[in-house]
C-alpha positions in Angstrom: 5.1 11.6 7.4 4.4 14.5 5.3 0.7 15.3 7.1 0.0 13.7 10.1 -3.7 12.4 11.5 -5.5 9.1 12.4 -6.2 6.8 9.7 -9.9 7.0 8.6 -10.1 5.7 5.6 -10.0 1.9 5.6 -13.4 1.4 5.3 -13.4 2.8 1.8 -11.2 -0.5 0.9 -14.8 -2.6 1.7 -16.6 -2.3 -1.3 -15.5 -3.4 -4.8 -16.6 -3.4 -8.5 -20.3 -5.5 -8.8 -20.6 -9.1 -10.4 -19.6 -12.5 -11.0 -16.1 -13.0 -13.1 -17.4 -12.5 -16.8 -17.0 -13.1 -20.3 -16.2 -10.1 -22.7 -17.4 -6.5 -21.8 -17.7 -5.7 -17.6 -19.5 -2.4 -16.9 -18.7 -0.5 -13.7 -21.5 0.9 -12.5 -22.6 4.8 -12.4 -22.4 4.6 -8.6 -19.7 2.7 -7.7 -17.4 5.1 -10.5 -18.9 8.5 -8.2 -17.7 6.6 -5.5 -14.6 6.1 -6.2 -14.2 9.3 -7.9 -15.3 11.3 -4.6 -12.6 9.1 -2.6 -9.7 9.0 -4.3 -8.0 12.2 -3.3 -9.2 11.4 0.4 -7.2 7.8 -0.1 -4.2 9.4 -1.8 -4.0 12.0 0.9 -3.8 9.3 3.4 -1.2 7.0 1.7 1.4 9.0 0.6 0.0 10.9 -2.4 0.7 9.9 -6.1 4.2 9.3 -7.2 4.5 12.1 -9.8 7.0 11.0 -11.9 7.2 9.4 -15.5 6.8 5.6 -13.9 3.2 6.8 -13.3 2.1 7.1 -17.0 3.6 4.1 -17.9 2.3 1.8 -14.5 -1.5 3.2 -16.3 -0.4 2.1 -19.5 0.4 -1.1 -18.5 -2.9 -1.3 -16.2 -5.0 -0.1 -19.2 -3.4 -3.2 -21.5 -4.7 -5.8 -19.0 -8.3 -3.7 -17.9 -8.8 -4.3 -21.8 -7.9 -7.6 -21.4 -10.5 -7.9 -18.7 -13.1 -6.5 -20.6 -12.7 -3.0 -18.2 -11.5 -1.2 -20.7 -11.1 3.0 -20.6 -13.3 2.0 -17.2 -10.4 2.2 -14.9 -7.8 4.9 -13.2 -4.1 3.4 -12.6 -2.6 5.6 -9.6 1.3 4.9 -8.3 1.0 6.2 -5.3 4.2 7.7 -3.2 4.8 5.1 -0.8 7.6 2.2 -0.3 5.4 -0.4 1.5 5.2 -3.4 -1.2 1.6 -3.4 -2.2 -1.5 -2.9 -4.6 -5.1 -2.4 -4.2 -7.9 -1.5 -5.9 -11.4 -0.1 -4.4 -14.7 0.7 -6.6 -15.3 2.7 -9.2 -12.2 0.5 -10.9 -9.5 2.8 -9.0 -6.4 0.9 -8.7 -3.1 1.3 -7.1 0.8 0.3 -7.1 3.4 1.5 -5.3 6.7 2.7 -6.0 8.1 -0.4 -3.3 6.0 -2.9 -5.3 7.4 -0.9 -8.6 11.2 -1.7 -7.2 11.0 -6.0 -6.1 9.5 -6.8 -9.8 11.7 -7.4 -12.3 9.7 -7.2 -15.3 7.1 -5.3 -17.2 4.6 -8.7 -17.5 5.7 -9.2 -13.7 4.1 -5.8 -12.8 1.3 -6.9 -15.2 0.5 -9.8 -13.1 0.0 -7.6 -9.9 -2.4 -5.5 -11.7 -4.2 -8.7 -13.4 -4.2 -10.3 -9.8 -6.1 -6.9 -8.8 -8.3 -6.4 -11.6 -9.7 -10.1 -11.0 -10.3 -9.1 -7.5 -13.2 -6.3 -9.0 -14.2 -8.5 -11.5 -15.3 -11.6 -9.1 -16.7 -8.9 -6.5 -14.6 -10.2 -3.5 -14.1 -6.4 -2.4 -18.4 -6.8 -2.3 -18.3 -10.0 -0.5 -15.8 -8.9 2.5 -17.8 -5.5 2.7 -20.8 -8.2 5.0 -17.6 -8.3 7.5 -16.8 -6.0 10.3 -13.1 -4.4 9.1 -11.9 -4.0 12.4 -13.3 -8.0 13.2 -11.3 -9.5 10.1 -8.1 -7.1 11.3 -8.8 -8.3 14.6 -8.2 -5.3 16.6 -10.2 -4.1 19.4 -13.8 -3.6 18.6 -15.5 0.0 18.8 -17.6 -0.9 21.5 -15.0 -1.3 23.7 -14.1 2.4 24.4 -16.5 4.0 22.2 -14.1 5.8 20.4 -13.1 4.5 17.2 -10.1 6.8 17.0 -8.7 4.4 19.5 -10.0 1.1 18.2 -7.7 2.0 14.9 -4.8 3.0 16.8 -5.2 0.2 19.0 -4.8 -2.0 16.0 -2.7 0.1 13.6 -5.1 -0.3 11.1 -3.9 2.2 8.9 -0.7 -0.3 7.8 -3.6 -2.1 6.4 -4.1 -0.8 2.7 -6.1 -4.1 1.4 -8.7 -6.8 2.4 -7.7 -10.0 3.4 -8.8 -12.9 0.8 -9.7 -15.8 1.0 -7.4 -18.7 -0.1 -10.1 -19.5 -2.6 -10.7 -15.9 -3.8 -6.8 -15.4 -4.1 -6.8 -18.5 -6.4 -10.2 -17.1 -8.6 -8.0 -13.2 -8.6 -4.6 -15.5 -9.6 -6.4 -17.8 -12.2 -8.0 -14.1 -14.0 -4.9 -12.5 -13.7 -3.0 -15.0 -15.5 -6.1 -15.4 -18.2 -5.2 -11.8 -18.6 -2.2 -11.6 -18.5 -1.8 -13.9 -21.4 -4.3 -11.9 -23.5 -2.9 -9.0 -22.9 0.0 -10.7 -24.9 2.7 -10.9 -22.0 4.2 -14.2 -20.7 1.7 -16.3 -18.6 5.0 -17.5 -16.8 5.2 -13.9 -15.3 3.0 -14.5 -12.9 5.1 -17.3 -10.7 7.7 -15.0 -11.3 6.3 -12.4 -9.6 5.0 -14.4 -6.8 8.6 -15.4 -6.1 9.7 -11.8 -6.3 7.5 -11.3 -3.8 8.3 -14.5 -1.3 12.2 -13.2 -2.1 11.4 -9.5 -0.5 9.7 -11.5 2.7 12.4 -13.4 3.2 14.9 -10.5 2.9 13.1 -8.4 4.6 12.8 -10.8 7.7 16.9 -11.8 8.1 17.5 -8.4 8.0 15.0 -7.2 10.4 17.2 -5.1 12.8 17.1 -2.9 9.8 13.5 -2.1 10.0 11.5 -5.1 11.7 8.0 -3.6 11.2 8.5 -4.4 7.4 9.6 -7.4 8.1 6.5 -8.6 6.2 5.2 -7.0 3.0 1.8 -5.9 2.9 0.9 -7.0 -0.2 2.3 -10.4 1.5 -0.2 -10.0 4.8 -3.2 -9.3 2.6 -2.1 -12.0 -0.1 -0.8 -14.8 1.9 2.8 -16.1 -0.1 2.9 -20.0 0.2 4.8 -22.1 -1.7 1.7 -23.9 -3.0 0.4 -20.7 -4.5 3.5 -20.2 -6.3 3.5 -23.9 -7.8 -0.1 -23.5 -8.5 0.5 -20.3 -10.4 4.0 -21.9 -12.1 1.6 -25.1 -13.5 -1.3 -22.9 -14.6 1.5 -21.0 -16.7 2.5 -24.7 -18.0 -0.7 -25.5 -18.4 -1.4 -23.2 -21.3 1.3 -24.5 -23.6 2.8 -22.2 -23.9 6.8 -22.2 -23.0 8.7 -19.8 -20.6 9.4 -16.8 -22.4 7.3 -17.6 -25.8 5.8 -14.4 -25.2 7.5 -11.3 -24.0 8.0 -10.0 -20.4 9.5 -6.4 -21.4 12.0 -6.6 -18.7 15.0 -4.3 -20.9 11.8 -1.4 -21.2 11.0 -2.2 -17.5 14.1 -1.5 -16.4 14.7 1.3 -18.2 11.2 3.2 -16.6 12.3 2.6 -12.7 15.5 4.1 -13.2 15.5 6.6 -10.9 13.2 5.7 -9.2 12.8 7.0 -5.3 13.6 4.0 -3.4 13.2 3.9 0.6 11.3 6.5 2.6 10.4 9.7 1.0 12.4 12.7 2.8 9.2 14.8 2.7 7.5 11.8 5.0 11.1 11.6 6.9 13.6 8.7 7.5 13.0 5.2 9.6 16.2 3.8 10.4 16.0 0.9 12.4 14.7 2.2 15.9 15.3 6.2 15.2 13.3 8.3 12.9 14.7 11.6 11.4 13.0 13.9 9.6 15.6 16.3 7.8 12.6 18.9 6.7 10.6 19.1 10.0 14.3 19.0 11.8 13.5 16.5 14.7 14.4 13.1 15.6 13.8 10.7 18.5 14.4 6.9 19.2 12.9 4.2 20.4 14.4 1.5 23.1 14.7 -1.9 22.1 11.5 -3.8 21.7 9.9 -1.1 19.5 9.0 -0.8 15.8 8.7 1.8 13.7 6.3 1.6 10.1 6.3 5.5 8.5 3.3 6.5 6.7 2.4 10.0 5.0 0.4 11.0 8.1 2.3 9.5 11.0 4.9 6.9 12.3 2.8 3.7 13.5 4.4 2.3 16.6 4.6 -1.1 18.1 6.4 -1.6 21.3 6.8 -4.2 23.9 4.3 -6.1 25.7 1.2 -5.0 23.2 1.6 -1.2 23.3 0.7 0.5 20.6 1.1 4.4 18.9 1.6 6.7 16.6 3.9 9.9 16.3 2.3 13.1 14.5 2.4 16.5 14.3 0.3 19.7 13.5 -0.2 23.0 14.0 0.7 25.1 17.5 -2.7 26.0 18.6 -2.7 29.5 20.6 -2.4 28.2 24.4 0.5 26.7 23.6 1.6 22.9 23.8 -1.2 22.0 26.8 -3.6 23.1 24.7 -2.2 21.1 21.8 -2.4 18.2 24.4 -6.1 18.8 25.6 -7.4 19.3 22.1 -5.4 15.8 20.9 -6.9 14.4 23.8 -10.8 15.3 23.3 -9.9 14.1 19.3 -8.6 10.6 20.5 -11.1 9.9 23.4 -14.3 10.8 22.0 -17.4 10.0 24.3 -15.1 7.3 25.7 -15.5 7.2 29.2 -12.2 8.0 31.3 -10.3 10.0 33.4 -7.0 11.9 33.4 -4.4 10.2 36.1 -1.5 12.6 35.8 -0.5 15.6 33.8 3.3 16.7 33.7 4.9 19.7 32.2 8.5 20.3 31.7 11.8 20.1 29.2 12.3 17.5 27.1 15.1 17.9 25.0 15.0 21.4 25.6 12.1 22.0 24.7 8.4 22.8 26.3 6.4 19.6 26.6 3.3 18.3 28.1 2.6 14.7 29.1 -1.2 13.7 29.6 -1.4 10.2 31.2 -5.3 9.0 31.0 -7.6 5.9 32.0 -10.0 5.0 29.5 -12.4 2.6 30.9 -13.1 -0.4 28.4 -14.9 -3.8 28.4 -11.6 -5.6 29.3 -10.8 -3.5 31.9 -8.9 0.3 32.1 -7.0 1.2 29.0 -3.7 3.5 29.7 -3.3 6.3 27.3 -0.2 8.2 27.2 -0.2 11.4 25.0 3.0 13.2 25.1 2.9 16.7 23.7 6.1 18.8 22.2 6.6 22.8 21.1 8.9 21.9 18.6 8.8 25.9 17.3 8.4 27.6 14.3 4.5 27.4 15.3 4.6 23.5 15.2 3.8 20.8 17.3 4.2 16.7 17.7 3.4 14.4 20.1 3.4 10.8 20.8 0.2 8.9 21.4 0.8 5.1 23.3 -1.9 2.8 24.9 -1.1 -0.2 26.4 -3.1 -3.2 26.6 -6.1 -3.5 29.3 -5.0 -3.5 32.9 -1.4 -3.1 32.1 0.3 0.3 33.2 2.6 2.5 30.4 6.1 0.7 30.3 9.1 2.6 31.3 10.4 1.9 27.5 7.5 4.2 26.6 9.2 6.7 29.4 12.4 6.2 27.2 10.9 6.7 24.0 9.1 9.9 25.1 12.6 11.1 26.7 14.2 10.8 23.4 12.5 13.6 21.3 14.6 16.3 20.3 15.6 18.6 17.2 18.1 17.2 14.9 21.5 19.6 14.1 22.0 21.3 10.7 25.0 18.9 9.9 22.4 15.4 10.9 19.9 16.7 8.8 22.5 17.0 5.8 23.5 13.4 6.1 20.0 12.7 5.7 19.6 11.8 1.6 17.3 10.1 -0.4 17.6 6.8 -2.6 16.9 6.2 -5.9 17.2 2.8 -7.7 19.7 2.9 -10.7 20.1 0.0 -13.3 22.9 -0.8 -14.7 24.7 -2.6 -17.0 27.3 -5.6 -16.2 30.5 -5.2 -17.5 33.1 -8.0 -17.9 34.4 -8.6 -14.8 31.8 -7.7 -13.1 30.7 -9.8 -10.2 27.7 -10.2 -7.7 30.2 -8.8 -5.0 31.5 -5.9 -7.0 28.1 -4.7 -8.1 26.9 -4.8 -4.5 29.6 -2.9 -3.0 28.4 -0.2 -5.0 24.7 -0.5 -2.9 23.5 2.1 -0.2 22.4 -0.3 2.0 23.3 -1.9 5.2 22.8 -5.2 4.0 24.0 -4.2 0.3 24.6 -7.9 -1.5 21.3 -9.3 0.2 18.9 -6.4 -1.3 21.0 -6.7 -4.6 20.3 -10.5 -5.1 16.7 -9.5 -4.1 16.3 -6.9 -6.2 17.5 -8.8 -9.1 15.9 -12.3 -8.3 18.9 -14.3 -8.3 21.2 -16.6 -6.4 24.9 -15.6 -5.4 26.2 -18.6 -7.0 24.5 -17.2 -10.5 26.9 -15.7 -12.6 26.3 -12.6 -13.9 26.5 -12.2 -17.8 28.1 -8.8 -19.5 25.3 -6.8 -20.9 22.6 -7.7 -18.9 21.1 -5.2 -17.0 20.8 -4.9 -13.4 19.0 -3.0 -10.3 21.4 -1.2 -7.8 20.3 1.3 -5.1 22.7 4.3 -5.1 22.3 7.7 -2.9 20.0 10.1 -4.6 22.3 13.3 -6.1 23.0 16.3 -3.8 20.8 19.2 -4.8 
């Protein structure tokens, strides 16, 4: 949560390279490359930035093997963008996108190539054109515009911003699967990869869903929710692998140069964006912390923390500058931002401590098709000339919960020594030594659940033994700078 702000970028994500999947050379076009030229600082400023770091040059690298491969290439720009949400994505122009959480659940470099082959086919068979007919917020199926009027709200109301891709088809995710492999294999890494990577991917879900009270809001991946994981796509990819003769591991999947690129890579939340853990977030720059009561959710994003709560109530938490009347002017000016020429009416306003501190909370009606809309906006002076502020509505006809009283309550400025504790992760890889053992190597995990991320992270059963030499993923505190 390094800048904070409403999503309004997703529509960008609705258009896509032109044309039918092709045969040798594929030519973006003049404006769909100033397209994506002119938006891809906006995008990056919304998602988290680019990761700069050396795993950047060589993600492009990759990318530009299997854009060749394609037929794209010197057409395209390969970003790794600053963010731990599994995913990739690309948008026109041939502007395409990995994260550093995608960059830490594959194990391999021809893995990795397989998510960028999966995304190039996705530009070269024009789905991105094909979804752009659809209404965004219909196919997300959040509340529509016309509702309140103010589209501010319609995103909030369906955290839209966690959405980074389209949704497929099942038949355009088998046409993206069946070019990425064909690249994939001409790109001269192992076709096999590509079921490999699926399962990677079906692994994370799985992890990340047993050990939800870590951080249930990711308790699906997004590439997953935008990709849909089923078994039958990963046997469909594993038989098209067979189905080109050529054996598991004929060609190469790089995984001893892989590993040795994401060593140190950040892993986890960014502290520049601040710390979700579990139900509290901490952010040891900013210096402020709150927590949410049972029943809530937190995702973290560069511009805010998206928040889902019980019994369909939905928000954000952000921050910005202190405006000169203080924190009720922060309030009112959020307010006119978020309402727009909705119509509505203000039902409360109450000013007071919270945490020690000055704060303002704005309760409003906006009127909708489905009946009154409860806004809550709660407003902080959190010093130094900064402010934050919760924003919560709650489904039509349903009045603010007293968990979103709680929540509000629990804002306050985290101590020197809290913010100290606070450190970054970084995956390391190692290598296994005799003796070493599945147990052993996980002990040495920063993690709550440390043996369940290590078998995920290295794609393997705990009844496999591990073999001396082999390299490994561990996640390890960041150093102390």
């Amino acid at each position: 949560m390094a800048r904070f702000g409403m999503a309004a970028l997703l529509a960008l994500l609705l258009a896509g390279c032109g044309g039918a999947p092709a045969e040798g050379p594929v030519q973006v076009s003049e404006a769909d490359r100033a397209f994506g030229a002119e938006q891809h600082p906006r995008l990056l400023a919304e998602f988290g930035g680019a990761y700069d770091a050396p795993e950047a040059a060589y993600v492009a690298g990759v990318g530009e093997r299997i854009a060749a491969a394609a037929g794209l290439g010197g057409q395209c720009v390969f970003t790794l963008v600053n963010s731990d949400v599994v995913n990739a994505f690309a948008v026109p122009g041939c502007y395409l996108y990995v994260t550093r959480g995608m960059l830490a659940i594959v194990g391999s470099e021809a893995e990795l190539a397989s998510v960028l082959g999966h995304e190039v086919g996705h530009i070269v068979a024009a789905h991105s054109r094909r979804q752009e007919r659809r209404s965004l917020f219909r196919r997300l199926g959040v509340i529509a515009v016309s509702l309140t009027g103010s589209e501010r709200l319609t995103r909030l109301a369906g955290q839209a911003a966690q959405y980074l891709t389209l949704r497929y088809s099942r038949n355009q995710e088998y046409e993206s699967d069946d070019l990425g492999l064909r690249y994939l294999q001409a790109a001269g890494y192992d076709p096999h990869a590509e079921g490999e990577m699926l399962a990677a991917l079906a692994n994370n879900e799985r992890f990340t869903a047993v050990t939800a009270g870590r951080d249930e809001a990711r308790s699906i991946p997004e590439w997953a929710r935008s990709h849909p994981l089923t078994q039958n796509r990963i046997d469909r990819a594993r038989e098209a692998a067979r189905a080109t003769g050529l054996a598991d591991d004929q060609l190469p999947e790089n995984a001893p140069a892989y590993l040795r690129e994401v060593d140190g890579l950040l892993f986890g939340d960014d502290p520049e964006q601040g710390f979700v853990l579990g139900r509290r977030f901490a952010h040891p720059v900013m210096g402020i912390s709150f927590e949410a009561p049972p029943g809530f959710t937190l995702t973290n994003s560069p511009r805010a923390v998206l928040l889902s709560g019980p019994g369909g109530v939905r928000g954000e938490f952000g921050g910005g500058p202190m405006p000169a009347g203080g924190v009720a002017a922060y309030a009112q000016a959020l307010a006119t931002a978020l309402v727009g020429q909705a119509a509505g009416d203000v039902a409360g306003v109450e000013q007071g401590l919270v945490g020690g501190l000055p704060s303002v909370v704005v309760r409003m009606r906006i009127q909708a098709e489905g009946g009154v809309v409860p806004l809550t906006i709660a407003a902080y002076d959190s010093g130094g000339g900064q402010a934050h502020h919760f924003v919560l509505l709650s489904p039509p006809g349903q009045a603010a919960s007293a968990a979103s009283g709680a929540l509000i309550g629990s804002f306050r400025l985290l101590l020197p020594e809290e913010a100290a504790r606070l450190r970054p992760r970084v995956i390391r890889t190692v290598e296994v030594r005799p003796g070493d053992t599945v147990a052993s190597l996980s002990s040495l995990m920063a993690d709550a659940h440390p043996q369940a991320l290590f078998l995920m992270l290295n794609g393997r059963a705990a009844d496999r033994a591990l073999r001396p030499g082999e390299r490994v993923k561990i996640v390890t505190f960041a150093p102390e700078r």
